[in-house]
MARBA-3410 file (N, C-alpha, C, O; in Angstrom, 1 decimal):
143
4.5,-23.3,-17.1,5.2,-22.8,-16.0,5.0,-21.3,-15.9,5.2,-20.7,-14.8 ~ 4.5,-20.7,-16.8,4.2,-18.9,-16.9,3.0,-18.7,-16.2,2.7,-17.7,-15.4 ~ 2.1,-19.8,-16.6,0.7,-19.3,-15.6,0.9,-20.0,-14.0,0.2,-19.5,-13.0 ~ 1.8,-21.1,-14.0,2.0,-20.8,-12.4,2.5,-19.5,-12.0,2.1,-19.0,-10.9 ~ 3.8,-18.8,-12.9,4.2,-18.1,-11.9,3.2,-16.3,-12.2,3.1,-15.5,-11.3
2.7,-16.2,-13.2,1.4,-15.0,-13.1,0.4,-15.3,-11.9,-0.1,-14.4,-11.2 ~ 0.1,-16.7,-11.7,-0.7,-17.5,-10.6,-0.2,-16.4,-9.5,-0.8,-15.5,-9.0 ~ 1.5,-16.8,-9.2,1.7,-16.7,-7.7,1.7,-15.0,-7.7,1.3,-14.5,-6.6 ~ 2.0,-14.0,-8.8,1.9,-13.1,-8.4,0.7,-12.4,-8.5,0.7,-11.1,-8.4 ~ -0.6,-13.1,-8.9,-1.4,-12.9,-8.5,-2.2,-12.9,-7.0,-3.0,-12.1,-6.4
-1.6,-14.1,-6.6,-1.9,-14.3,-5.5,-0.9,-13.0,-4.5,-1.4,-12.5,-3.5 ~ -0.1,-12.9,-4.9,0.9,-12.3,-3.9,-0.1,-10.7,-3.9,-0.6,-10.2,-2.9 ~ -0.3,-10.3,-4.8,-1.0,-8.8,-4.9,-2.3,-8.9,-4.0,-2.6,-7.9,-3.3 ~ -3.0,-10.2,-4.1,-4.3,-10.1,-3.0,-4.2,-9.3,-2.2,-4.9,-8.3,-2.2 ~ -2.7,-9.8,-1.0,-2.3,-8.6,0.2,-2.7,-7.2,-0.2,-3.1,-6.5,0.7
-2.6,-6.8,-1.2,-3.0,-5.4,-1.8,-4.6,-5.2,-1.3,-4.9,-4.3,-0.5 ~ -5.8,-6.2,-1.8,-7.1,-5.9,-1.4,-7.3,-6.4,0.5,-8.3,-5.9,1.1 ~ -6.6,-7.1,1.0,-6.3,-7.7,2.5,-5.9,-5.9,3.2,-6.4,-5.4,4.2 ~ -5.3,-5.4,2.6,-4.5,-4.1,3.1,-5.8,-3.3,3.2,-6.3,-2.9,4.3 ~ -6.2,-3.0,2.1,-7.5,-2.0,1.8,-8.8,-2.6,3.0,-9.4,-1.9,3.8
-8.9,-3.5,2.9,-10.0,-4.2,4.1,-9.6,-4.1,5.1,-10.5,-3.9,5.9 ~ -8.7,-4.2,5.5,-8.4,-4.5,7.0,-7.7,-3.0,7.5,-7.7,-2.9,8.7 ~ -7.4,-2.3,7.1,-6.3,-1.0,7.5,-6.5,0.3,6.6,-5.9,1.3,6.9 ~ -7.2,0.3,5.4,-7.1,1.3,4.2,-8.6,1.7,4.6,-8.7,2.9,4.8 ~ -9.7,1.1,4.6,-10.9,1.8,4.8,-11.3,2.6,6.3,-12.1,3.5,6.6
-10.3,1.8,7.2,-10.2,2.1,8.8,-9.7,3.8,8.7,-10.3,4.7,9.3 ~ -8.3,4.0,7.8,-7.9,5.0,8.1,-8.8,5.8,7.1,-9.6,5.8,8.0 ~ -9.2,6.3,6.5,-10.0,6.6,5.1,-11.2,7.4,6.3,-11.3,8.6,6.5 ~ -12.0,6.1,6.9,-12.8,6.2,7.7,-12.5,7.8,8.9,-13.3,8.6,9.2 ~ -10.9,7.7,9.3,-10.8,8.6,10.4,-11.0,9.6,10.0,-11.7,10.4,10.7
-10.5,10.0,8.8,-10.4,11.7,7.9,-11.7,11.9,7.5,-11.9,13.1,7.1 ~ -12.4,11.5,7.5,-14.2,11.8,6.6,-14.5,11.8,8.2,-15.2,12.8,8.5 ~ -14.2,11.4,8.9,-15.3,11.7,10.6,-14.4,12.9,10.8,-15.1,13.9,11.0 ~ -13.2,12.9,10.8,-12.6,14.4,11.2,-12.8,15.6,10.4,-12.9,16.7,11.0 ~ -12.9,15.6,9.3,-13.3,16.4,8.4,-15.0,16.7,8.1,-15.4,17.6,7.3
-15.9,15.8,8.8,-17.3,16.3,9.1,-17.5,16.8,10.8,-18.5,17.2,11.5 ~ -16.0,16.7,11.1,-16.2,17.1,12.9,-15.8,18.3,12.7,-16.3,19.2,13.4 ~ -14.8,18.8,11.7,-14.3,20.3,11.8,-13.1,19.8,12.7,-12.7,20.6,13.5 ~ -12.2,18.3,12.7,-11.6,18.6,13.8,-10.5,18.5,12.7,-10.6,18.1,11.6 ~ -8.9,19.1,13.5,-7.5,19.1,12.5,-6.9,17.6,12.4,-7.0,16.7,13.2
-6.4,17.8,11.3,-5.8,16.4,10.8,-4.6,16.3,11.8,-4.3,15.1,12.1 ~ -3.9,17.0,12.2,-2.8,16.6,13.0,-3.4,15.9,14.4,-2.7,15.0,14.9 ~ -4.4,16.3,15.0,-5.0,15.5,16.2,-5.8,14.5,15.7,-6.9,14.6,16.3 ~ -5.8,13.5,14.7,-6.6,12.4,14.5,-5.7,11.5,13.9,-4.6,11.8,13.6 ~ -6.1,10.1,13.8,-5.4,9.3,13.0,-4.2,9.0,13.4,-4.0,9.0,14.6
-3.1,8.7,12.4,-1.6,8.3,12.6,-0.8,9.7,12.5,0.4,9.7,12.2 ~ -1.3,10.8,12.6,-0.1,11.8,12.8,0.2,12.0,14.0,1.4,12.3,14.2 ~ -0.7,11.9,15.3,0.8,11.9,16.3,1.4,10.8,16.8,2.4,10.8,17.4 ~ 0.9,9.9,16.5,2.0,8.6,16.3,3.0,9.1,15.5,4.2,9.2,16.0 ~ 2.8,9.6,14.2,3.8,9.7,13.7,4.7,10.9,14.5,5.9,10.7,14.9
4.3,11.6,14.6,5.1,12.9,15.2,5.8,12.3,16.3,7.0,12.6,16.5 ~ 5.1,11.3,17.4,5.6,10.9,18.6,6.7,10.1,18.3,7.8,10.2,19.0 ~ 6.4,9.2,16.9,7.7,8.9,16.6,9.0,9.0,16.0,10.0,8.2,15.8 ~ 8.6,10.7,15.8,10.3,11.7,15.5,10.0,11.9,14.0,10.7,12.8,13.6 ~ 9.4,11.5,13.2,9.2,11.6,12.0,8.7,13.0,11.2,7.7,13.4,11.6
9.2,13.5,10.4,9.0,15.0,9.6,7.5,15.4,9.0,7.0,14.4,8.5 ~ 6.9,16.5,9.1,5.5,16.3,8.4,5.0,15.4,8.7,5.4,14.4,8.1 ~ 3.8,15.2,10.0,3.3,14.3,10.7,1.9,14.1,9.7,1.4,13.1,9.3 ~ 1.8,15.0,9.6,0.3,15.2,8.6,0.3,14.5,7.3,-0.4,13.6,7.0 ~ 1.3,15.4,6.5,1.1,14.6,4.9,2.1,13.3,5.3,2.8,13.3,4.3
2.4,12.5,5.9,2.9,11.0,6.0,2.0,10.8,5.7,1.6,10.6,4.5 ~ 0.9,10.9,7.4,-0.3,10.4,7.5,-1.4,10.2,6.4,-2.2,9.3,6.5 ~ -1.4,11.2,5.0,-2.3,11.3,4.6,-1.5,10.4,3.2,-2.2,9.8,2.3 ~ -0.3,10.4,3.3,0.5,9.4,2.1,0.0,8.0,2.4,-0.6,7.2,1.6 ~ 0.3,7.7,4.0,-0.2,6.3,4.2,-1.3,5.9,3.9,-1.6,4.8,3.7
-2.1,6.9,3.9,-3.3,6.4,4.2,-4.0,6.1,2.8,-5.0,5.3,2.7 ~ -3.7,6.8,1.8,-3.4,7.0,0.0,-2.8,5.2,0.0,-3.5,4.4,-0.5 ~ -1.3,4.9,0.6,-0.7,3.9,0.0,-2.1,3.0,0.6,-2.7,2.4,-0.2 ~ -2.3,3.0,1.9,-3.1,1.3,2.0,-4.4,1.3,1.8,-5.1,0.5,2.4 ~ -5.0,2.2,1.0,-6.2,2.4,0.7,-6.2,2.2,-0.7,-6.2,1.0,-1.2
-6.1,3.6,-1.6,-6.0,3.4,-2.8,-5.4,2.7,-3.9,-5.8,2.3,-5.0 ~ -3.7,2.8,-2.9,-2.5,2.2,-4.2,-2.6,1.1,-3.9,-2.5,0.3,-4.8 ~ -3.0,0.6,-2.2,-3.1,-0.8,-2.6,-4.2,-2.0,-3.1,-4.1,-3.2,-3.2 ~ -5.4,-0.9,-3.3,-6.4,-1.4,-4.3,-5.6,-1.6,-5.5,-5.3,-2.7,-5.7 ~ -5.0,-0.5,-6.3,-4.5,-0.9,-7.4,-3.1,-1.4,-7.7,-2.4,-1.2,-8.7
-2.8,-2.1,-6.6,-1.8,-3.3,-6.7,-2.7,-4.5,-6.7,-2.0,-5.4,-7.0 ~ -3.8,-4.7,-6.5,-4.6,-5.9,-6.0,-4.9,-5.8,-7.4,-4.4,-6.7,-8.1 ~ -5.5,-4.9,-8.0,-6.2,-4.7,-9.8,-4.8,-4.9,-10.0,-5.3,-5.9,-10.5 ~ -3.3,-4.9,-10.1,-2.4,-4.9,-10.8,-1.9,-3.9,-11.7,-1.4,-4.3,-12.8 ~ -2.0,-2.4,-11.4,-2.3,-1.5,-12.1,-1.1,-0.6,-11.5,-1.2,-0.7,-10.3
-0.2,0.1,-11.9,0.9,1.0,-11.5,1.6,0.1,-10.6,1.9,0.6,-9.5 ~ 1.8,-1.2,-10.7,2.2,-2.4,-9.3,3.2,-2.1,-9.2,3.2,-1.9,-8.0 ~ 4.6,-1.8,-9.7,5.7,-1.4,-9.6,6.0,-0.2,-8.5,6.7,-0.3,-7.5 ~ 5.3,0.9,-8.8,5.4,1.8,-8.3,4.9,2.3,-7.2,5.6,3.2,-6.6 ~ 3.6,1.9,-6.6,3.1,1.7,-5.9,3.7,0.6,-4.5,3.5,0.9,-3.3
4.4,-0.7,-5.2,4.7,-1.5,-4.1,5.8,-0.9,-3.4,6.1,-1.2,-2.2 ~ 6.7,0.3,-4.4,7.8,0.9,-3.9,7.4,1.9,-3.4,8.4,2.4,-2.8 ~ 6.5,2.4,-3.3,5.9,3.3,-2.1,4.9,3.0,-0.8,4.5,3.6,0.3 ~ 4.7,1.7,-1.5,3.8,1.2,-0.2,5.2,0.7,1.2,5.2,0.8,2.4 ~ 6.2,0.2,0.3,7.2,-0.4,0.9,7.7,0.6,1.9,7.7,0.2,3.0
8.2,1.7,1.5,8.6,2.7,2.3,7.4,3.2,3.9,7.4,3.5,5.1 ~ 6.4,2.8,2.7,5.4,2.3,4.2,5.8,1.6,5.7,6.0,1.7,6.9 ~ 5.9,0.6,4.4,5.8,-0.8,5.3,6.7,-0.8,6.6,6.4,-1.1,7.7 ~ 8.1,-0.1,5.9,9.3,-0.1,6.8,9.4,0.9,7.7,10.3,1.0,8.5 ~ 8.3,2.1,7.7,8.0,3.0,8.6,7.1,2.3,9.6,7.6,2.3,10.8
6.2,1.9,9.4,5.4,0.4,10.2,6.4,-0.4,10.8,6.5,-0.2,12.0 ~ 7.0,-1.1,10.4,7.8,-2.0,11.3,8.9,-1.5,12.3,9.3,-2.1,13.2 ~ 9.3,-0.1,11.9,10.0,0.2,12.9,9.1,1.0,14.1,9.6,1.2,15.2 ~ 7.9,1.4,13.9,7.0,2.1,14.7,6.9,0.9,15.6,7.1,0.9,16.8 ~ 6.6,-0.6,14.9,6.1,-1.4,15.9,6.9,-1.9,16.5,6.7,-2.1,17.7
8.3,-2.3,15.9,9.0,-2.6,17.2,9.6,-1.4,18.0,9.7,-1.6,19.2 ~ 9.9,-0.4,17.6,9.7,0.6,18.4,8.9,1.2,19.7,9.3,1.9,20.6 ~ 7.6,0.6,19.6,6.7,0.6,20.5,6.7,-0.9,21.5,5.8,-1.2,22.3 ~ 7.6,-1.6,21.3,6.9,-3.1,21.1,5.9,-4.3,20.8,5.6,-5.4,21.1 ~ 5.4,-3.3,19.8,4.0,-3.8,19.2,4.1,-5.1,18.3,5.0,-5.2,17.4
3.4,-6.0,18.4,3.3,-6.7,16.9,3.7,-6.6,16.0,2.7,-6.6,15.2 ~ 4.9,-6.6,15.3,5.5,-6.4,14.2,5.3,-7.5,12.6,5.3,-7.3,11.4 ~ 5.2,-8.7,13.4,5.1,-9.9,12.2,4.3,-9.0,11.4,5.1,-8.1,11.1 ~ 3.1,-8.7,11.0,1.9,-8.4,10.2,2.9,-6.9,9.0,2.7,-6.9,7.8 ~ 3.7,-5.8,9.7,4.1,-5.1,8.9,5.2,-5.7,8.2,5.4,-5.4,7.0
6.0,-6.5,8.7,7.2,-7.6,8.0,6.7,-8.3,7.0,7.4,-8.2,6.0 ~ 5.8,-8.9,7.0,5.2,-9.3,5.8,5.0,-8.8,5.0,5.7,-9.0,3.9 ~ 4.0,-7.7,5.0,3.8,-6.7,4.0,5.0,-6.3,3.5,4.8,-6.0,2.4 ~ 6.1,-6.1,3.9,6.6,-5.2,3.7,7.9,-6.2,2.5,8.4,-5.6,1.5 ~ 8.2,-7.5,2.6,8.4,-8.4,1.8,7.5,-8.8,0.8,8.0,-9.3,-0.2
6.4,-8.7,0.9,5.4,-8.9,-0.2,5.6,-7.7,-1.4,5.8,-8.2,-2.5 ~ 5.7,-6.3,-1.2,5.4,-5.1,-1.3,7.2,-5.2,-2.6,7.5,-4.8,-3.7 ~ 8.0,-5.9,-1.7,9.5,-5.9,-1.8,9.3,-6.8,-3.4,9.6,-6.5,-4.6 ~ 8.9,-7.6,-2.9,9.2,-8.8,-3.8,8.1,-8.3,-5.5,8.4,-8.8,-6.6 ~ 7.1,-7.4,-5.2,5.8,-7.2,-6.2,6.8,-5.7,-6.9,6.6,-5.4,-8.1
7.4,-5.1,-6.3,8.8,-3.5,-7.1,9.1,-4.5,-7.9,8.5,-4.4,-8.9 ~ 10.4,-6.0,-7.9,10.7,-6.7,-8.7,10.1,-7.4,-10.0,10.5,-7.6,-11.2 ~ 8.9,-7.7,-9.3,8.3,-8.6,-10.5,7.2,-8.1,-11.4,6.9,-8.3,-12.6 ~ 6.8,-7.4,-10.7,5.5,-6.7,-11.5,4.5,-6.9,-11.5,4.5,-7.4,-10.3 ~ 3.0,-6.9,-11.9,1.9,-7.9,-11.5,1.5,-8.8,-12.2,0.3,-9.2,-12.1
2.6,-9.1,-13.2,2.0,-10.4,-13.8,1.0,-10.5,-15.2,0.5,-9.4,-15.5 ~ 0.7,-11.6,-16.0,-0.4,-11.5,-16.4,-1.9,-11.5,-16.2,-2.8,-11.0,-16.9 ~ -1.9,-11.9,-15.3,-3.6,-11.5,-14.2,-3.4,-10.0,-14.2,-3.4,-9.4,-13.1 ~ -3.3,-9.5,-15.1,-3.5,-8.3,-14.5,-4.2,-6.8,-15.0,-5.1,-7.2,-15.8 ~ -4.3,-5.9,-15.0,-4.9,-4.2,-15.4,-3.9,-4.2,-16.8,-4.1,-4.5,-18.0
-2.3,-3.5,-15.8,-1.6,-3.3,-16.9,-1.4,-4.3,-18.0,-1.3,-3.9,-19.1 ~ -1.3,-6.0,-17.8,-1.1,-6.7,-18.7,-2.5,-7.0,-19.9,-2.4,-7.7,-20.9 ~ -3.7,-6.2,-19.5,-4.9,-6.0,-20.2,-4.7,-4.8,-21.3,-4.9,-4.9,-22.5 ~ -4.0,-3.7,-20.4,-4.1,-2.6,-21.1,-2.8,-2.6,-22.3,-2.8,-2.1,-23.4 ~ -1.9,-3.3,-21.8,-0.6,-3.5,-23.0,-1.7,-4.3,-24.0,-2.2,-3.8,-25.0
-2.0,-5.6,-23.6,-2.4,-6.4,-25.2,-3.6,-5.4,-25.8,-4.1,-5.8,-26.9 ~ -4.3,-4.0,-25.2,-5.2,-3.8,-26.1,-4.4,-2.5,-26.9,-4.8,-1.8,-27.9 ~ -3.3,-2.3,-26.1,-2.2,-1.0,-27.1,-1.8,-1.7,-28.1,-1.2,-2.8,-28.0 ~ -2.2,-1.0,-29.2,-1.5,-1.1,-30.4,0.0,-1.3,-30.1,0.3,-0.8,-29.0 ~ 1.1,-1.9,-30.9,2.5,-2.2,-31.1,2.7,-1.4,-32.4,2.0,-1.5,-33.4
3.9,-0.4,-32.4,4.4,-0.1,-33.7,5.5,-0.8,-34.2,6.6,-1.0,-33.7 ~ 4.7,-1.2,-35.7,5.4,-1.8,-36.3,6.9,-2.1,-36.3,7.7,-1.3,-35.9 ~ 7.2,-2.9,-36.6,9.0,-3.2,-36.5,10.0,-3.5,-37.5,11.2,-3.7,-37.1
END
């Protein structure tokens, strides 16, 4: 019953490498074209979305989000800082969902995530995973 449920949170972290392919290399992508254009980070990408949407520090959000679905959520997919990461991606997530229904946009797709993200703060990543590699090769002090 342990390796079904390592199974499912394995599987649940995928969304982690789904994030990075579909939305993490996209935005990644905008800042390397703006930053070989010479052009400002506040006129590219999700900072005036963000600004348009009332939000503080339009820029470093921008450059957090773009950190959470790029990097952290590569290493939620490896299983690696998964705790901490899902609880920062999450704060994401719920900035996304309220942008989209805010806008009227498509929302299903950040709802998800954003319960995935919810549910991976609780559990952790399982045995499939970075951190559960790097505990069995730490030494234990004796007891």
């Amino acid at each position: 019953m342990r390796e079904q449920k390592d199974l499912g949170l394995l599987i649940l972290r995928v969304a982690g490498f789904l994030l990075v392919f579909t939305f993490g290399i996209q935005k990644i992508g905008w800042y390397w074209s703006a930053l070989h254009a010479g052009k400002s980070f506040s006129s590219i990408g999700l900072a005036p979305l963000i600004a348009k949407m009332g939000f503080p520090i339009p820029v470093a959000l921008a450059l957090w989000i773009t950190f959470n679905e790029s990097i952290g959520a590569f290493l939620i997919g490896c299983g690696f800082l998964t705790s901490l990461l899902a609880a920062s991606l999450t704060l994401g997530m719920a900035g996304a969902l309220y942008t989209s229904v805010r806008l009227g946009e498509d929302w299903l797709r950040a709802a998800l995530y954003l319960i995935i993200f919810i549910a991976l703060i609780f559990t952790g990543p399982g045995k499939f995973s970075v951190a559960s590699l790097v505990k069995s090769r730490t030494p234990q002090p004796p007891t």
